[in-house]
C-alpha angles and dihedrals in degrees: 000000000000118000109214088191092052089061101036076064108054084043083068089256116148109233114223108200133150134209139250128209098179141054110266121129089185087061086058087055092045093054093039087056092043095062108267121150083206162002133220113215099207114206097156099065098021156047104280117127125190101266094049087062107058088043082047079050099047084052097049094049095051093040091051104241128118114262117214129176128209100210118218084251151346095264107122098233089064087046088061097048105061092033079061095048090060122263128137104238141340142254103213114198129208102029098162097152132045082236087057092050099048083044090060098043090052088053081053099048135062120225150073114343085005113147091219120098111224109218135180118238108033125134091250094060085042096261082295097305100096123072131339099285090245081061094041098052085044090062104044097049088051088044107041120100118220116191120179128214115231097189115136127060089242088065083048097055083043105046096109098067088038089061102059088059102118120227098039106130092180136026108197131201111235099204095175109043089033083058093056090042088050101049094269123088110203097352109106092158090064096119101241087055099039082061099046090054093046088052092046090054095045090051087053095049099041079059106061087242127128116255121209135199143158122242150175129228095263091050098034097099087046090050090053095037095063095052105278115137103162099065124154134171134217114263087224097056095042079054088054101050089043085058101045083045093057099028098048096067093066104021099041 
């Protein structure tokens, strides 16, 4: 169960990945075959049931490319569910508390007081056909990837603690969600929130720790020169540059 964008990661790499909001195995491959280190498997904001994401897993690991979910919640019990459909690592919204974070990293890992269940026969642990279960929970816990959303004003004000939760590969910059919570929907360059970003991302880095955020093509190179090594953009929105790329030469 190795993750190549996990260690991409801790070698100081910056992991491009985009995100689906829809079941299609064949747009993991696309993806896999385009170039992406990674894809985020969004059930929070999209159509993905369970059993599309451990097919969307099975793509990406055939195709080569690091699957992440993004659960419905950061309940544990929706943490579990996608770790035991097959992906590498998740993407938890709404960490507002150190106690939520711990609380997130404990539904990831297996172990003692570890909110997880470890069961025999998931597709994780190769339906049971794969390693003795004490190896296997060894390697997924070195192996799995837990990133951490930072998305309301109240996980600003808070980032310093959070930052002291063990076992958080990633701590990710929520825009959109961080400009609602702040006075101002779908506007992260409002400056209050502008500042508040460019804070949060100096506290993580001062920290040692991994900043995330997502980006376009136009804002890619800002994204990675301020720290972020964990960007993605939406599939939608690659499918849109790629159109206005190939209609505007005709259509103006």
């Amino acid at each position: 169960m190795n993750n190549p964008m996990k260690d991409k990661i801790a070698r100081g790499g910056v992991a491009l990945g985009a995100s689906i909001m829809f079941p299609s195995p064949q747009i993991v491959e696309m993806l896999a075959y385009a170039g992406f280190d990674w894809v985020l498997i969004d059930c929070e904001h999209g159509s993905i049931g369970l059993a599309d994401v451990e097919v969307m897993a099975m793509a990406a690991d055939a195709s080569g490319i690091t699957a992440i979910a993004r659960p419905r919640s950061n309940d544990a019990a929706d943490i579990q569910s996608v770790m035991d459909r097959g992906v590498k690592g998740v993407q938890i919204p709404h960490i507002n508390t150190a106690a939520d974070a711990a609380r997130a990293v404990a539904a990831v890992k297996f172990g003692p007081g570890a909110a997880r269940g470890l069961a025999a026969g998931t597709r994780p642990d190769r339906w049971g056909l794969g390693a003795k279960m004490p190896d296997f929970a060894a390697q997924a816990n070195a192996q799995s990837l837990v990133c951490v959303q930072i998305e309301h004003e109240e996980a600003v004000r808070n980032i310093d603690s959070i930052l002291q939760v063990a076992g958080i590969d990633v701590f990710f910059i929520g825009p959109s969600d961080l400009s609602q919570s702040m006075g101002f929907p779908g506007n992260p360059k409002a400056p209050l929130v502008a500042k508040a970003i460019d804070e949060t991302l100096a506290k993580i880095r001062t920290a040692g720790k991994v900043p995330g955020m997502p980006a376009t093509a136009e804002t890619v190179a800002e994204v990675a020169g301020k720290g972020c090594r964990y960007i993605y953009n939406h599939v939608p929105r690659i499918l849109g540059s790629g159109a206005v790329a190939f209609l505007k030469p005709v259509r103006g």
